[in-house]
Backbone as a printed PyTorch tensor [residue, N CA C, xyz], in Angstrom:
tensor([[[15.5100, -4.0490, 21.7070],
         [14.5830, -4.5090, 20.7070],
         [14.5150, -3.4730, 19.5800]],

        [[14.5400, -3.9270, 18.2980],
         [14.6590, -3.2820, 17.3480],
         [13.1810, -2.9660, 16.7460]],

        [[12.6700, -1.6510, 16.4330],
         [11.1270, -1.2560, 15.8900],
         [11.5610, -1.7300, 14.8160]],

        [[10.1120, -2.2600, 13.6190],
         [10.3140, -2.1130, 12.3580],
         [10.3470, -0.9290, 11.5830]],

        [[11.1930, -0.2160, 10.9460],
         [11.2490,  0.8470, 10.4270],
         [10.1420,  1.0390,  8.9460]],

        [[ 9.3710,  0.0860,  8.9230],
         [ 8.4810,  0.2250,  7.7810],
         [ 7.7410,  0.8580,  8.2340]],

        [[ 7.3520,  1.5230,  9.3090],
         [ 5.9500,  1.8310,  9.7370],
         [ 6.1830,  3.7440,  8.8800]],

        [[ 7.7130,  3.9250,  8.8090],
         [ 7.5150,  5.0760,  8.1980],
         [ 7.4990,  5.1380,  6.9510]],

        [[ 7.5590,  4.2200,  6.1330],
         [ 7.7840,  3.8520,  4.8840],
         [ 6.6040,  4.8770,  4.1130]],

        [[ 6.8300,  5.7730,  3.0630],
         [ 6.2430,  6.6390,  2.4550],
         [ 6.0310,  7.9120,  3.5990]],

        [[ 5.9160,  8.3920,  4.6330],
         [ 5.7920,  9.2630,  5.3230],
         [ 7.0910, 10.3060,  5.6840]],

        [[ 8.2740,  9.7920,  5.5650],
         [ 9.1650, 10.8420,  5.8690],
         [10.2530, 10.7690,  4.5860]],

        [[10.2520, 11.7230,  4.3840],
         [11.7510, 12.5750,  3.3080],
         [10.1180, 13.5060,  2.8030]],

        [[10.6660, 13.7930,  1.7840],
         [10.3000, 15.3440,  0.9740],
         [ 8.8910, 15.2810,  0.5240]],

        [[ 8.5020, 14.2690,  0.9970],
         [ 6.4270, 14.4050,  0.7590],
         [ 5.9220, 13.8400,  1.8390]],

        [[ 6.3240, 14.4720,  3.1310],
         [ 5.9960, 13.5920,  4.3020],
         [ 4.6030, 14.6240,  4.4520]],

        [[ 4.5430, 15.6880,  4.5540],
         [ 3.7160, 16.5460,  4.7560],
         [ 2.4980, 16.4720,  3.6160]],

        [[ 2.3390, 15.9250,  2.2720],
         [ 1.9370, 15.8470,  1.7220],
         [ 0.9640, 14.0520,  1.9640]],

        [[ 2.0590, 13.0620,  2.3030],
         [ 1.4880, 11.7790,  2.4780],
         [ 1.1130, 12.0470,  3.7460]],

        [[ 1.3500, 12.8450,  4.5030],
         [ 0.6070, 12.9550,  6.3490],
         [-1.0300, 13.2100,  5.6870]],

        [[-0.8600, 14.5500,  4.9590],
         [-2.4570, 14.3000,  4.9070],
         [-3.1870, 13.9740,  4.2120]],

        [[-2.7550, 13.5340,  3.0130],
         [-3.3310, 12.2030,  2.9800],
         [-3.9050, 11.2950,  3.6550]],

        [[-3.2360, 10.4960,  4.5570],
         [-3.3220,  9.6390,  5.6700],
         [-4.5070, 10.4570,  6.5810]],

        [[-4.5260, 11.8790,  6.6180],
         [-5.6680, 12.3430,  7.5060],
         [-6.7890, 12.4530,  6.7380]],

        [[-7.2460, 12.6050,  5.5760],
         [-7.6990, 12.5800,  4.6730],
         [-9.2240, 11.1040,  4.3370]],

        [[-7.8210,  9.9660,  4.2390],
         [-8.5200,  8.6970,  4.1720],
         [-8.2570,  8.2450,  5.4790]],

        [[-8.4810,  8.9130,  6.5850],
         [-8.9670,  8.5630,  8.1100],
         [-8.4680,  7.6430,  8.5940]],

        [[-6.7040,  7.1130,  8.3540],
         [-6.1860,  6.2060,  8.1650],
         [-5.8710,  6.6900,  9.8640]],

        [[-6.5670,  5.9440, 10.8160],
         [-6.1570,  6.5650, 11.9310],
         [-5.0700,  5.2140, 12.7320]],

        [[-5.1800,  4.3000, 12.3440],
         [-4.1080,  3.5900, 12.7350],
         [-2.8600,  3.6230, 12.0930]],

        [[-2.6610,  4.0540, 11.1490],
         [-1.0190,  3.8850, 10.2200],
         [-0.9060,  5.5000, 11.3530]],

        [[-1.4640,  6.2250, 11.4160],
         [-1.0260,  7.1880, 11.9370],
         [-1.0950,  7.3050, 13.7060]],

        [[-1.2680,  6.3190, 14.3900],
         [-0.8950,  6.3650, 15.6610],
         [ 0.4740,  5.2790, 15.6160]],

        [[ 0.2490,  4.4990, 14.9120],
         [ 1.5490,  3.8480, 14.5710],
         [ 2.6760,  4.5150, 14.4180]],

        [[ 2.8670,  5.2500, 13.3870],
         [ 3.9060,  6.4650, 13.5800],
         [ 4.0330,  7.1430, 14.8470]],

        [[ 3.1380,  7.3810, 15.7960],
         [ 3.4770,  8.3290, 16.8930],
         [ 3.5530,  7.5540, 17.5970]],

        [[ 3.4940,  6.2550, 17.5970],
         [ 4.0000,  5.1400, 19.0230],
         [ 5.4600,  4.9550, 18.5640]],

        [[ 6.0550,  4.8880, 16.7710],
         [ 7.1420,  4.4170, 16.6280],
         [ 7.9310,  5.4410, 17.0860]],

        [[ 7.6110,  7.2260, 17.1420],
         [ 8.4110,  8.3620, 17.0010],
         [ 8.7750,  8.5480, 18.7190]],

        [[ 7.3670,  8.4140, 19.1970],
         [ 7.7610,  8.9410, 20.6370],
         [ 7.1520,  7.4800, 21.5780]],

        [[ 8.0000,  7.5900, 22.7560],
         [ 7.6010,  7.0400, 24.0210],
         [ 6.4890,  7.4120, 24.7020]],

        [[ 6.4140,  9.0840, 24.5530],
         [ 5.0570,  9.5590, 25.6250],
         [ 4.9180, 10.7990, 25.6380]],

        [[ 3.7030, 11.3560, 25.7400],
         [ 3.4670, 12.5400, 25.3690],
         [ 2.9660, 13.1600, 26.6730]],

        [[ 3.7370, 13.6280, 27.7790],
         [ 2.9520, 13.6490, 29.0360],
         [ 2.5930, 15.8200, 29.4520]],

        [[ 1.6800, 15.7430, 29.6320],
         [ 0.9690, 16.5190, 29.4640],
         [ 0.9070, 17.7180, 30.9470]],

        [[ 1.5970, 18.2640, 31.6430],
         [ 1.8370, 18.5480, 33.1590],
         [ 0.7100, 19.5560, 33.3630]],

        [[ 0.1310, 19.7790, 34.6090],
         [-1.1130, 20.3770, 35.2540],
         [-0.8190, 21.7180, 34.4590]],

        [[-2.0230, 22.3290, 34.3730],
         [-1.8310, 23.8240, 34.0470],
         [-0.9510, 25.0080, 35.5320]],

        [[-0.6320, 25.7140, 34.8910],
         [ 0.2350, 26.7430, 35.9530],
         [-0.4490, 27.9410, 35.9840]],

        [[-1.3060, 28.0760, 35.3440],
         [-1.9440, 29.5200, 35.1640],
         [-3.4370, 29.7300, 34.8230]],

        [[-4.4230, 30.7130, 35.5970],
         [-6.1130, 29.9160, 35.2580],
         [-6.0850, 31.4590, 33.8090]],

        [[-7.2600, 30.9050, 33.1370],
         [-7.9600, 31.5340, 31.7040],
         [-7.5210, 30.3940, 30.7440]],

        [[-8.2110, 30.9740, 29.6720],
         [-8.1480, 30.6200, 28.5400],
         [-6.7850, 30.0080, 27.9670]],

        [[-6.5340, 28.7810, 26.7150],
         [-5.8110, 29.1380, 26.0890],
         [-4.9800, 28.0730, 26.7770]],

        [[-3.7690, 27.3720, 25.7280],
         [-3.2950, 26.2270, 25.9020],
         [-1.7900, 26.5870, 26.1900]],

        [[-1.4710, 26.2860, 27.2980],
         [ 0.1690, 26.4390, 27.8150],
         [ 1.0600, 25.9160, 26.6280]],

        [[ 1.2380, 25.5340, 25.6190],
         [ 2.2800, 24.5610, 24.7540],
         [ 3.7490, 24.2080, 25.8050]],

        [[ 4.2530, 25.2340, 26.8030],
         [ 5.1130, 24.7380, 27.6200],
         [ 4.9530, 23.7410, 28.9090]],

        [[ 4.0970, 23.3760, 28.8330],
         [ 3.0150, 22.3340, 29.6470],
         [ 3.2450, 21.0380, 29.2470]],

        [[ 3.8140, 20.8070, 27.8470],
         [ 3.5910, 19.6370, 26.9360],
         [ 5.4890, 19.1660, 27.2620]],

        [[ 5.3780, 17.8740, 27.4080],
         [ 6.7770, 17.2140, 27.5070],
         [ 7.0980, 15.8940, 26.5650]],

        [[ 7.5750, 15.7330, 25.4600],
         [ 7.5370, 14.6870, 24.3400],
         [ 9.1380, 14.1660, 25.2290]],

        [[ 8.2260, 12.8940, 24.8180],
         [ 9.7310, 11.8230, 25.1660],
         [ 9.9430, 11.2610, 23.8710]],

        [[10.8820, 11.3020, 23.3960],
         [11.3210, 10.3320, 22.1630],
         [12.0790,  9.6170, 22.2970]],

        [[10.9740,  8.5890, 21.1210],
         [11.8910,  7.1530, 20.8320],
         [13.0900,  7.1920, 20.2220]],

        [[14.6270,  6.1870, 20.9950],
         [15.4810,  6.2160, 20.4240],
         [15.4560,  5.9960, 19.2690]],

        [[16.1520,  6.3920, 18.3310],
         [15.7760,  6.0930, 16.7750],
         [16.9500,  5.0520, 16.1350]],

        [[17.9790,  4.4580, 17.1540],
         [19.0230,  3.6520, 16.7230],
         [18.3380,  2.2550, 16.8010]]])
């Protein structure tokens, strides 16, 4: 099944960072989960390995969507 590729339409090439916040801006919170359902499959998150403070980032496992 083929995604529609409009969902990135204005968000990626050379003012993506600029139209991202934007989009955070005017609280556009659906155009922007839209993008992260079209980009990735799943964002799965594995138990912590270590106790204190402070966020593992190697904990975090992104699956991405094929982009063909």
């Amino acid at each position: 099944m083929k995604r529609p590729i409009a969902v990135l339409e204005g968000i990626a090439g050379p003012e993506a960072e600029a139209n991202w916040k934007k989009l955070e801006e005017d609280e556009d919170y659906e155009r922007m989960n839209a993008i992260y359902r079209f980009l990735f499959a799943a964002v799965v998150v594995l138990p912590p390995t270590r106790k204190g403070r402070g966020f593992d980032t190697d904990r975090v496992d992104i699956k991405p969507n094929p982009l063909d």
